[in-house]
py3Dmol code that shows the C-alpha trace and the ligand (Angstrom):
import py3Dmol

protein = """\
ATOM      1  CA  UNK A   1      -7.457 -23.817 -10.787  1.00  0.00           C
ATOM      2  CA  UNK A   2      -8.341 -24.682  -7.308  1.00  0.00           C
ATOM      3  CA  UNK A   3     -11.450 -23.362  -5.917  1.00  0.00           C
ATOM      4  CA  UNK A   4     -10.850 -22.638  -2.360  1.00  0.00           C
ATOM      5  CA  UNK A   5     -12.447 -19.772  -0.862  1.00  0.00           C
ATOM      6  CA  UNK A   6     -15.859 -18.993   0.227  1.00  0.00           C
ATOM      7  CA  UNK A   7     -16.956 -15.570   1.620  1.00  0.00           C
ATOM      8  CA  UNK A   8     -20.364 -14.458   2.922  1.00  0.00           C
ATOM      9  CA  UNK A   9     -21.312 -11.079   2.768  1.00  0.00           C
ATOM     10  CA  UNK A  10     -24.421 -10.681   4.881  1.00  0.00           C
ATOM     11  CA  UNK A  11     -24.466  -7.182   4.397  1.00  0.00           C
ATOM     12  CA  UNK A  12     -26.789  -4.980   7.007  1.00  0.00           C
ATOM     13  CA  UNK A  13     -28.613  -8.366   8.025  1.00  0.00           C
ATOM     14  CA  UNK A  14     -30.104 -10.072  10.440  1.00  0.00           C
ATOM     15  CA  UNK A  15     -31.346  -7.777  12.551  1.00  0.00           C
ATOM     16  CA  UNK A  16     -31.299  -9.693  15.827  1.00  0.00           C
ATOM     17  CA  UNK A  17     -28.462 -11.253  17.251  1.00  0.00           C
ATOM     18  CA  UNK A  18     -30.370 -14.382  17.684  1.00  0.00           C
ATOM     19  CA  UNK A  19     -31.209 -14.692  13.894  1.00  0.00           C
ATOM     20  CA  UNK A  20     -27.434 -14.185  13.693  1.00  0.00           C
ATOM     21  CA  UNK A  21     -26.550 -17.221  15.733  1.00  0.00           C
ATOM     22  CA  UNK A  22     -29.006 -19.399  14.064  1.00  0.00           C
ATOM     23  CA  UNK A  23     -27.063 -18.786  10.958  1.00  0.00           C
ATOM     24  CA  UNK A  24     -23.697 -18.778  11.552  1.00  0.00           C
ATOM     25  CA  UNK A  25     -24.739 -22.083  13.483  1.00  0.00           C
ATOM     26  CA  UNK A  26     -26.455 -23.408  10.062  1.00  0.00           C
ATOM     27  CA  UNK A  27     -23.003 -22.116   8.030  1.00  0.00           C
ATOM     28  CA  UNK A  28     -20.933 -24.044  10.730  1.00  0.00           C
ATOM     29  CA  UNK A  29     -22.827 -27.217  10.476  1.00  0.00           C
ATOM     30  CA  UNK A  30     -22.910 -27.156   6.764  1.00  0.00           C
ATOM     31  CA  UNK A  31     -19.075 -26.107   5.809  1.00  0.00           C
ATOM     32  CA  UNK A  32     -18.215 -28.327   8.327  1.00  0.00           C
ATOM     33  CA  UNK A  33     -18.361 -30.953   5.603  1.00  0.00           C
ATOM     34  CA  UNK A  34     -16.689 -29.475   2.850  1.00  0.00           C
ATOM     35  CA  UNK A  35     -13.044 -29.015   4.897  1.00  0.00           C
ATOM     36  CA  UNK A  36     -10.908 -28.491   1.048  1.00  0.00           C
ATOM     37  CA  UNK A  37     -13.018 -25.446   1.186  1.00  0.00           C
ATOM     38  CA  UNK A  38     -12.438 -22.049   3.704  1.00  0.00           C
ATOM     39  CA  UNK A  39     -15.157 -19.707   4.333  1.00  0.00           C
ATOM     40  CA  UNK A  40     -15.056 -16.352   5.720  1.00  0.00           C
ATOM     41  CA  UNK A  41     -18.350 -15.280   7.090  1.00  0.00           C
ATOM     42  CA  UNK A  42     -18.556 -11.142   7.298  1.00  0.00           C
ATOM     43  CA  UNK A  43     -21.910 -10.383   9.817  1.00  0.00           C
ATOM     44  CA  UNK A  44     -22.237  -6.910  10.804  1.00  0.00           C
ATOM     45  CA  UNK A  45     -19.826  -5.833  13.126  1.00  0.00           C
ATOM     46  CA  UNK A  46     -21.963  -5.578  15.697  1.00  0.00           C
ATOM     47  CA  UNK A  47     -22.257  -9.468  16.008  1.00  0.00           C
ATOM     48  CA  UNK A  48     -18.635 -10.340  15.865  1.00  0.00           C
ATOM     49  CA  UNK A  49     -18.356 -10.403  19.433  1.00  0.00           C
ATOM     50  CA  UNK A  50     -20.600 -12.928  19.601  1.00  0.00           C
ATOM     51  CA  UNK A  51     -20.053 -15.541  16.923  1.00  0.00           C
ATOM     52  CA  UNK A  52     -16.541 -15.725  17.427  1.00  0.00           C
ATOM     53  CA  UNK A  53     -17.293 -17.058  20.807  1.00  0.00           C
ATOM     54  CA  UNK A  54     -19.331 -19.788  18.649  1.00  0.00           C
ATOM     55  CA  UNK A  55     -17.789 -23.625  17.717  1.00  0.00           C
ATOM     56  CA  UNK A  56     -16.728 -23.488  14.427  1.00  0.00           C
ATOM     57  CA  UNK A  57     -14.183 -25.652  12.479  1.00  0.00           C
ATOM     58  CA  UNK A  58     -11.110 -24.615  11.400  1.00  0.00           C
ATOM     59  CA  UNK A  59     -12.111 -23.812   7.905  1.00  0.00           C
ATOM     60  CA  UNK A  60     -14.563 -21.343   8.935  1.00  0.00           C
ATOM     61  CA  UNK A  61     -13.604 -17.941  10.057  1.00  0.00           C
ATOM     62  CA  UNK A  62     -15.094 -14.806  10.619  1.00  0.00           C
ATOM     63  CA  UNK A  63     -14.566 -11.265   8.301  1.00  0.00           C
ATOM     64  CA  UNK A  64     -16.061  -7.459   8.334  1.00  0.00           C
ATOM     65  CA  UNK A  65     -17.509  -5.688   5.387  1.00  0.00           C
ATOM     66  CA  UNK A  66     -15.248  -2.367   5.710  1.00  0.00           C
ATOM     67  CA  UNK A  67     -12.618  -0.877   7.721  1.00  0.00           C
ATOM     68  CA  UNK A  68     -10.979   2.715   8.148  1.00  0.00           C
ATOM     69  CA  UNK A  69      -7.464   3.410   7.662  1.00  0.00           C
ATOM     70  CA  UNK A  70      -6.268   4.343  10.546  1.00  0.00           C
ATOM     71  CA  UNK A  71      -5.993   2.599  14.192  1.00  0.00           C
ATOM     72  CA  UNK A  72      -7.791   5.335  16.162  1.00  0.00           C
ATOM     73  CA  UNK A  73      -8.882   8.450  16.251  1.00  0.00           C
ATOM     74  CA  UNK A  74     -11.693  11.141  16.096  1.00  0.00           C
ATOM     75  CA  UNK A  75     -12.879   9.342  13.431  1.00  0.00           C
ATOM     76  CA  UNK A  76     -17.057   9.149  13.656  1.00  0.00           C
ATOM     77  CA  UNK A  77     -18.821   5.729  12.942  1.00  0.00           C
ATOM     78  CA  UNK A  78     -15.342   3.739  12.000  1.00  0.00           C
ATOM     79  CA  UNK A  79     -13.856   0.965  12.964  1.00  0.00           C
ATOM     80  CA  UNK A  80      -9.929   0.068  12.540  1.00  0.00           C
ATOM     81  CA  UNK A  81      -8.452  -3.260  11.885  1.00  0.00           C
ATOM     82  CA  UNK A  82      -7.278  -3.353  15.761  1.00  0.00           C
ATOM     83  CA  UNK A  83     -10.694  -3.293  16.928  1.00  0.00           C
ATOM     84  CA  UNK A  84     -11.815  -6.042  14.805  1.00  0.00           C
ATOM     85  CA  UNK A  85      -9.023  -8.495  15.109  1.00  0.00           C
ATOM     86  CA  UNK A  86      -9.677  -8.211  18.745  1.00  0.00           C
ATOM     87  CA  UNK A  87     -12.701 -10.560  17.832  1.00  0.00           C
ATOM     88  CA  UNK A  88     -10.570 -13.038  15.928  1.00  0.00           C
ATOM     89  CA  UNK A  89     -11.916 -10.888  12.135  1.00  0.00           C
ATOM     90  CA  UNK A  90      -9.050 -12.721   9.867  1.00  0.00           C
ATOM     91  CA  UNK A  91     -10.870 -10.377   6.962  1.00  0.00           C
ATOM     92  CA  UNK A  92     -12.120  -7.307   5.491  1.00  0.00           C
ATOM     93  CA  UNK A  93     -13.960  -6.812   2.523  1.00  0.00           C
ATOM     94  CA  UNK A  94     -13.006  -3.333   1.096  1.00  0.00           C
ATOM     95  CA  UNK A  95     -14.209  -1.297  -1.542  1.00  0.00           C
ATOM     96  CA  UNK A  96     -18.166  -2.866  -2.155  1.00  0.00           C
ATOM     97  CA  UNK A  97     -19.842  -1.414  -4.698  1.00  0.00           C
ATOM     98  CA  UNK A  98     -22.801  -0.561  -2.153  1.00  0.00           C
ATOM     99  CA  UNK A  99     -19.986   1.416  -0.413  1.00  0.00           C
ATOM    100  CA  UNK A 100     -18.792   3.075  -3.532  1.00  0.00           C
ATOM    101  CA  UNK A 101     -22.017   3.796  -4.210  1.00  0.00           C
ATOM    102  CA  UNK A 102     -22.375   5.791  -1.055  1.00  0.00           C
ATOM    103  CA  UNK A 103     -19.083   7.512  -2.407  1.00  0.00           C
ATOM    104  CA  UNK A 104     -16.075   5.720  -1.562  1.00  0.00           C
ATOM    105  CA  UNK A 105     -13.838   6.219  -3.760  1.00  0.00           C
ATOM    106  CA  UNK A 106     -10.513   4.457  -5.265  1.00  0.00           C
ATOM    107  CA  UNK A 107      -8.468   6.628  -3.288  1.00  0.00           C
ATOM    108  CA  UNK A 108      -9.895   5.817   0.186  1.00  0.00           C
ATOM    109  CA  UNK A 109     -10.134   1.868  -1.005  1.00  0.00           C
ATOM    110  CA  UNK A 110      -6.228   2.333  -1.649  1.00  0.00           C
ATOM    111  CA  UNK A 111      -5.604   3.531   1.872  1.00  0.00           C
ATOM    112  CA  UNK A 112      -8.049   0.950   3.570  1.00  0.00           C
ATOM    113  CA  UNK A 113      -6.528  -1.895   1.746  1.00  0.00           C
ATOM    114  CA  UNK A 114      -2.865  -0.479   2.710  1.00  0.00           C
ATOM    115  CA  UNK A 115      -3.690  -0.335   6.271  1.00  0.00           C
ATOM    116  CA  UNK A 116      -5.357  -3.520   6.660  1.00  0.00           C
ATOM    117  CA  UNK A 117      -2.531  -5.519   5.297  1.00  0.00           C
ATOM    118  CA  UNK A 118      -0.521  -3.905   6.979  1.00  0.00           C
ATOM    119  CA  UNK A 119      -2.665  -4.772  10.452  1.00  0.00           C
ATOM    120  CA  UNK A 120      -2.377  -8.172   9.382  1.00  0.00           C
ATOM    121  CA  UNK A 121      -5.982  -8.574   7.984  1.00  0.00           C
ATOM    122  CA  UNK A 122      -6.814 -10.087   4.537  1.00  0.00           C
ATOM    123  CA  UNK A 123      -8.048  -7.664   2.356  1.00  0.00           C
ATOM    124  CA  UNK A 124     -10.586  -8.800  -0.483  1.00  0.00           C
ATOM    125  CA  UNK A 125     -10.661  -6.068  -2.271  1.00  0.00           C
ATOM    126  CA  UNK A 126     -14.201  -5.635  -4.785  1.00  0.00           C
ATOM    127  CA  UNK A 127     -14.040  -4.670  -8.436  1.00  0.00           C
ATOM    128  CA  UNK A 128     -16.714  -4.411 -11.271  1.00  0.00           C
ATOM    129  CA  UNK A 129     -18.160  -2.545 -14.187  1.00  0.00           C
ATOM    130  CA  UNK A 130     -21.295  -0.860 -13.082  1.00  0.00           C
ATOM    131  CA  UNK A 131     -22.507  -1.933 -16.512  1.00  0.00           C
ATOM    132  CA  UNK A 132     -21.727  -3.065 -20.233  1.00  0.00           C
ATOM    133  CA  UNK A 133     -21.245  -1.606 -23.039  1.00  0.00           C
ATOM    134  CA  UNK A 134     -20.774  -2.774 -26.065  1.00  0.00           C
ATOM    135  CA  UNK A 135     -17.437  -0.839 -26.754  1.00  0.00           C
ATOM    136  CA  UNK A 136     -15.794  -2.927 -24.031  1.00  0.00           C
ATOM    137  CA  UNK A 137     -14.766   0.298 -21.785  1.00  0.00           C
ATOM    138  CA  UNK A 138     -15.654  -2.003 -18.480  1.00  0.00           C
ATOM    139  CA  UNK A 139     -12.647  -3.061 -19.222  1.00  0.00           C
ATOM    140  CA  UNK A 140     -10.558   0.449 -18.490  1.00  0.00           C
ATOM    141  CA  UNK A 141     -13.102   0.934 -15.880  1.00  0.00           C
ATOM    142  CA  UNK A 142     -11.963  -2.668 -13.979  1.00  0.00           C
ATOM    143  CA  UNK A 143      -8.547  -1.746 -14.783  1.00  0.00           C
ATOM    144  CA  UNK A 144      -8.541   1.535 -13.056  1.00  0.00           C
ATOM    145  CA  UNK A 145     -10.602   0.161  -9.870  1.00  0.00           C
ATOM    146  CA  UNK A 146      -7.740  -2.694  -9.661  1.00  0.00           C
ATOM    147  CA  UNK A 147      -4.558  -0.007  -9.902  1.00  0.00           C
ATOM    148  CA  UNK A 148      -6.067   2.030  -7.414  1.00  0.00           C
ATOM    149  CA  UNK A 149      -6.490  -0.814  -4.820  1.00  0.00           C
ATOM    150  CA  UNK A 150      -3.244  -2.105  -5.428  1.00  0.00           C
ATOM    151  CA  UNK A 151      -1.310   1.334  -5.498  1.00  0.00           C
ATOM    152  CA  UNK A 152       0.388   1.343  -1.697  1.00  0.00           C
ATOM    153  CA  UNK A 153       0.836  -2.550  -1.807  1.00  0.00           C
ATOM    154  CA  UNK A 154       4.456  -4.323  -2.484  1.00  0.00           C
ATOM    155  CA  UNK A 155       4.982  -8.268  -3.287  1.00  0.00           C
ATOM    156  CA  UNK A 156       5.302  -9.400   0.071  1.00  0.00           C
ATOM    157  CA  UNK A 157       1.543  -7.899   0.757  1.00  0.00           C
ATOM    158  CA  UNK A 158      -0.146 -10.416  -1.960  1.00  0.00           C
ATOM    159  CA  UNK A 159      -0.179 -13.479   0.422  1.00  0.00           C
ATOM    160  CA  UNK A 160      -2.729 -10.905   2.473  1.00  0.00           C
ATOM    161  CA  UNK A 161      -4.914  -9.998  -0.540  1.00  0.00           C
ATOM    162  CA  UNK A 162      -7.965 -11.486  -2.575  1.00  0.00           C
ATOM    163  CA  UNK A 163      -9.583  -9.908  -5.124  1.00  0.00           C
ATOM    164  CA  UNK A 164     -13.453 -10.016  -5.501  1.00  0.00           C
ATOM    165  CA  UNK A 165     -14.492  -9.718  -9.099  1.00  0.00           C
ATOM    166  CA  UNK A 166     -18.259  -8.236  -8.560  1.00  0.00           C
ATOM    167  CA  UNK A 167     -20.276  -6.787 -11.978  1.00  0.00           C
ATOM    168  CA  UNK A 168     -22.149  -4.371 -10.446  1.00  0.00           C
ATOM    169  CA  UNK A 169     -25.488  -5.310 -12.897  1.00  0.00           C
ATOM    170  CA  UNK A 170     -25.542  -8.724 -11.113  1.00  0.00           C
ATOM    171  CA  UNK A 171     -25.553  -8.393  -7.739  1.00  0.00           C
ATOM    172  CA  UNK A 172     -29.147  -8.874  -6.373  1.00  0.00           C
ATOM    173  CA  UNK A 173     -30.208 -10.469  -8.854  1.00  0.00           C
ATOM    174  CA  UNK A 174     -31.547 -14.069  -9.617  1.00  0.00           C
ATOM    175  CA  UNK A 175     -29.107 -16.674 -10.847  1.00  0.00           C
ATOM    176  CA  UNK A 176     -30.214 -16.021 -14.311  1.00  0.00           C
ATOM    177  CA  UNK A 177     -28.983 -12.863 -14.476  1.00  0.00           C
ATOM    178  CA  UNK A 178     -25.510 -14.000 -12.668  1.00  0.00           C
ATOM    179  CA  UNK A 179     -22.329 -13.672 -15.385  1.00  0.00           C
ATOM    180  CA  UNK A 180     -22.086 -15.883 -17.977  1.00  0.00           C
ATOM    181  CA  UNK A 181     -19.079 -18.254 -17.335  1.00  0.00           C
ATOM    182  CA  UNK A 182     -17.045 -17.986 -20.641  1.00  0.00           C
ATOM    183  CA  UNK A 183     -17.372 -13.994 -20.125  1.00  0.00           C
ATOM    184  CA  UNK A 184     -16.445 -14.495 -17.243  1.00  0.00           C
ATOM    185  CA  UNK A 185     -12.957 -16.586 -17.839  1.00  0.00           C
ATOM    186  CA  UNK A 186     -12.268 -13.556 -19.827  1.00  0.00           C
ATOM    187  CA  UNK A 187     -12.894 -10.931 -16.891  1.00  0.00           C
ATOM    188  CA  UNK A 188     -10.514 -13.610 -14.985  1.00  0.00           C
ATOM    189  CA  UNK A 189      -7.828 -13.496 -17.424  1.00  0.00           C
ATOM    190  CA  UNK A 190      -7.541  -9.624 -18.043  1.00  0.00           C
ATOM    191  CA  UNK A 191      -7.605  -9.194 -13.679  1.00  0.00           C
ATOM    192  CA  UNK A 192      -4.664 -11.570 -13.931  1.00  0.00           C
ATOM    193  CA  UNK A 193      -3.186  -9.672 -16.483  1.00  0.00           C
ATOM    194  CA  UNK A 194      -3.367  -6.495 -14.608  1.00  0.00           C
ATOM    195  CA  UNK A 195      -2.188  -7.960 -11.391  1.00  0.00           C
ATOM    196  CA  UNK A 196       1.108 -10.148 -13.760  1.00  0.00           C
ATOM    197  CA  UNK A 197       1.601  -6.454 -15.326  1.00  0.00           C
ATOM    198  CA  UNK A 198       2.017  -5.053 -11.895  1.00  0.00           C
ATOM    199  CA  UNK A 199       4.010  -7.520  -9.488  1.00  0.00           C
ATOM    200  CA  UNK A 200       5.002 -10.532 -12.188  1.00  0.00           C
ATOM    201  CA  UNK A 201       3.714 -13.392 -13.194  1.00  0.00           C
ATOM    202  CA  UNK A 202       4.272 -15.884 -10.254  1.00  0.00           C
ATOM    203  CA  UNK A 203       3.657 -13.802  -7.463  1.00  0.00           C
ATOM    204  CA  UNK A 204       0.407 -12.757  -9.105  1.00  0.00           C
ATOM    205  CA  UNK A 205      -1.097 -16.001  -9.965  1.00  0.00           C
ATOM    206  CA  UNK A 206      -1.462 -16.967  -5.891  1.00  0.00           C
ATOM    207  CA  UNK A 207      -3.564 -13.692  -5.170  1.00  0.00           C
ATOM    208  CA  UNK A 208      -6.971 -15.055  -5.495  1.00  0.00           C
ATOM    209  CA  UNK A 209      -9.457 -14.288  -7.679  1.00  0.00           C
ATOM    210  CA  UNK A 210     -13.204 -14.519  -6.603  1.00  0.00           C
ATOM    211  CA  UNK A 211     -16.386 -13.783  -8.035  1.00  0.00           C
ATOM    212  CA  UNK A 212     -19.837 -12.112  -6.781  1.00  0.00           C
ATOM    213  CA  UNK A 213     -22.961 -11.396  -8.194  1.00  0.00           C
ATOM    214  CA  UNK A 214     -26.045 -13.518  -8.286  1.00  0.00           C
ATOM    215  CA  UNK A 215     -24.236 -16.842  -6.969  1.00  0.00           C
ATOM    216  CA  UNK A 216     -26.992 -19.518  -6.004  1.00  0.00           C
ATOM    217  CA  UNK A 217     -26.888 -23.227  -5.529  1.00  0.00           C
ATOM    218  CA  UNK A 218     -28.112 -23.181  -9.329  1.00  0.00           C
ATOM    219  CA  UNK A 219     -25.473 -22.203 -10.988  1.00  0.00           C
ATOM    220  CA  UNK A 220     -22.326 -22.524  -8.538  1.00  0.00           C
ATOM    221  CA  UNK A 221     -20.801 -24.979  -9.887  1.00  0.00           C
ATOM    222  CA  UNK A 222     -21.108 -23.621 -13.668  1.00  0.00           C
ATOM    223  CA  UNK A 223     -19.420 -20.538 -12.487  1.00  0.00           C
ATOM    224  CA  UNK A 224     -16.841 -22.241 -10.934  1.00  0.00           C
ATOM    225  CA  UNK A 225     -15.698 -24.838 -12.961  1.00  0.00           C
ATOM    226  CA  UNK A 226     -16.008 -23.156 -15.962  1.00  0.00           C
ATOM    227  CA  UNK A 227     -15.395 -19.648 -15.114  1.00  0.00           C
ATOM    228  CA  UNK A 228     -11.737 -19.798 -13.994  1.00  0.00           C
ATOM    229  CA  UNK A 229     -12.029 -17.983 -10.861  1.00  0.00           C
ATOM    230  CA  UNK A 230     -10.622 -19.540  -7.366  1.00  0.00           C
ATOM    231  CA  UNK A 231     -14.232 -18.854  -5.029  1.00  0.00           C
ATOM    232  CA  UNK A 232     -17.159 -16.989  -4.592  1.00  0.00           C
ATOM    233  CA  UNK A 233     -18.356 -13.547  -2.770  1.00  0.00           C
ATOM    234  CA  UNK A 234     -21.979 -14.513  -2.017  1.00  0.00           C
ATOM    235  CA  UNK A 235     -24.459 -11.912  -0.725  1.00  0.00           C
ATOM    236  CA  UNK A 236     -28.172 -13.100  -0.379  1.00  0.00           C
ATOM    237  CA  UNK A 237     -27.788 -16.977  -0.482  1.00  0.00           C
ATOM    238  CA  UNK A 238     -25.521 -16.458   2.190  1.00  0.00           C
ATOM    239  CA  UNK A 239     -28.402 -15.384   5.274  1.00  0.00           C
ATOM    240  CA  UNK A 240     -29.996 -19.135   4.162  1.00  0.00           C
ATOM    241  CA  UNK A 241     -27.721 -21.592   5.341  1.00  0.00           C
ATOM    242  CA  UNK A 242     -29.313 -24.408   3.198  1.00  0.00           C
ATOM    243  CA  UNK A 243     -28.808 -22.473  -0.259  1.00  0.00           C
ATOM    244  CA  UNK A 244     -24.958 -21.262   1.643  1.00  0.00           C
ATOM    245  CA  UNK A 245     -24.023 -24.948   2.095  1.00  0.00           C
ATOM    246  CA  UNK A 246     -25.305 -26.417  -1.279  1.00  0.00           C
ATOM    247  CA  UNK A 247     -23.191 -23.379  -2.863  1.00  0.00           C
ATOM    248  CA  UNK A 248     -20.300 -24.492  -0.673  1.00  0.00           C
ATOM    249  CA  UNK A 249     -21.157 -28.175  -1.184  1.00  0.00           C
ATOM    250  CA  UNK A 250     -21.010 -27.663  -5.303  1.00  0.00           C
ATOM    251  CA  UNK A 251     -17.906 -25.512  -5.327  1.00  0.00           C
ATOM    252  CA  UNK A 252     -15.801 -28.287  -3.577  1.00  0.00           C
ATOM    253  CA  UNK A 253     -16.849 -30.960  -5.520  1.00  0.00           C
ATOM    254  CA  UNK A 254     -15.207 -29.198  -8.816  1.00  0.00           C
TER     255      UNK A 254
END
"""
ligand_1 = """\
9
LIG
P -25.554 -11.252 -4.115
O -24.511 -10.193 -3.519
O -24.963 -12.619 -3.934
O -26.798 -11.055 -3.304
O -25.738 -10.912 -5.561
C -23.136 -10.319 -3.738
C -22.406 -9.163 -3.102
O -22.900 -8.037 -3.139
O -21.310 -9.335 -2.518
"""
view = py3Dmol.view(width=600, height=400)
view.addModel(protein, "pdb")
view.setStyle({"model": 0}, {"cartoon": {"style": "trace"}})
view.addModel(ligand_1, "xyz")
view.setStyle({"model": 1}, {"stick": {}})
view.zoomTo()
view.show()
């Protein structure tokens, strides 16, 4: 399986638009080198304007960490896929866990992921057990995040949708406590499953499959190579454009 996509999520960080640009400059100069790979770097919105007037390289673009459902509207606080494309945002991460936690719920991630395809944004839609239990019911609970985001979608959507596989118990944590690959390869399979069960078997296997939680320059390329999944959602290593580019660095060379 190819490994092939990259996405930083820098979550509500920096704060100053200068420590911004020093990053996405340090991203730039060190994905620069590893052109198989594409990365998607999601800043607050309030920077987009900014960095997209930045050089990059072609593999590099720029993403958002949520958007609303509709195009406009009295809508408080939200921004639509419109506004963001405006600034050259190819992507939208939808459905976070540190959203859901705040209470979004399946239902709303259905809509947003409807409407941003539909904008002509990629969606990479998060999953993920908040934790494990022995009697394997993260399983149902995956299963039931993944039907709900993929409820409003039809076949010809998939070429504008990635999944991000995220285990809620991992992310934040140090790579020791990141997912062990070979339970991992199993997460991979059943999402595949779910997605074959829903739109068939070939037009399933090209949605890619990421995962998030915990991914450092340590262990990038264990997770990748043996953990079946086709990139990474990194949060933390992502604001330190050294640790960013060896994860980048490691993931291409699998
Ligand atoms: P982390 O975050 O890499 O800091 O664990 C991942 C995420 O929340 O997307």
């Amino acid at each position: 399986m190819n490994t092939d996509l990259i996405i930083a999520n820098w979550k509500m960080n920096p704060v100053t638009l200068a420590e911004a640009k020093k990053i996405f400059i340090g991203i730039v100069a060190g994905a620069r080198k590893a052109k198989s790979v594409s990365v998607v770097v999601c800043p607050p919105n309030l920077f987009l304007p900014e960095l997209t007037k930045l050089p990059r390289t072609k593999n590099i673009s720029l993403g958002v960490q949520d958007v609303f459902y509709e195009e406009q509207g009295a809508r408080t606080g939200q921004t639509s896929p419109a506004m963001v494309k405006a600034y050259k945002a190819t992507h939208a991460i939808i459905g976070h866990s540190e959203r859901r936690e705040l209470g979004e719920t399946n239902d709303l991630v259905g809509r947003k992921v409807v409407h941003a395809i539909q904008e002509g944004l990629t969606a990479v839609v998060c999953i993920g057990e908040r934790e494990r239990r022995d009697d394997g019911s993260y399983y149902t609970f995956v299963r039931e995040e993944l039907e709900a985001a993929l409820l409003g979608l039809q076949r010809k959507d998939l070429a504008h949708l990635v999944i991000a596989y995220e285990p809620v118990w991992a992310i934040g944590k140090s790579a020791a406590d990141a997912m062990q690959p070979c339970e991992l390869h199993e997460m991979m399979l059943f999402i595949r499953k779910v997605l074959t069960e829903r739109f068939g078997r070939a037009p399933a296997s090209r949605v890619p499959v990421l995962y998030g939680g915990a991914v450092k320059p340590d262990n990038a390329e264990e997770i990748v190579r043996a953990g079946g999944v086709n990139g990474l959602l990194v949060g933390s290593a992502s604001l330190q454009p050294k640790e960013f580019t060896a994860i980048v660095t490691a993931a291409s060379a699998v």
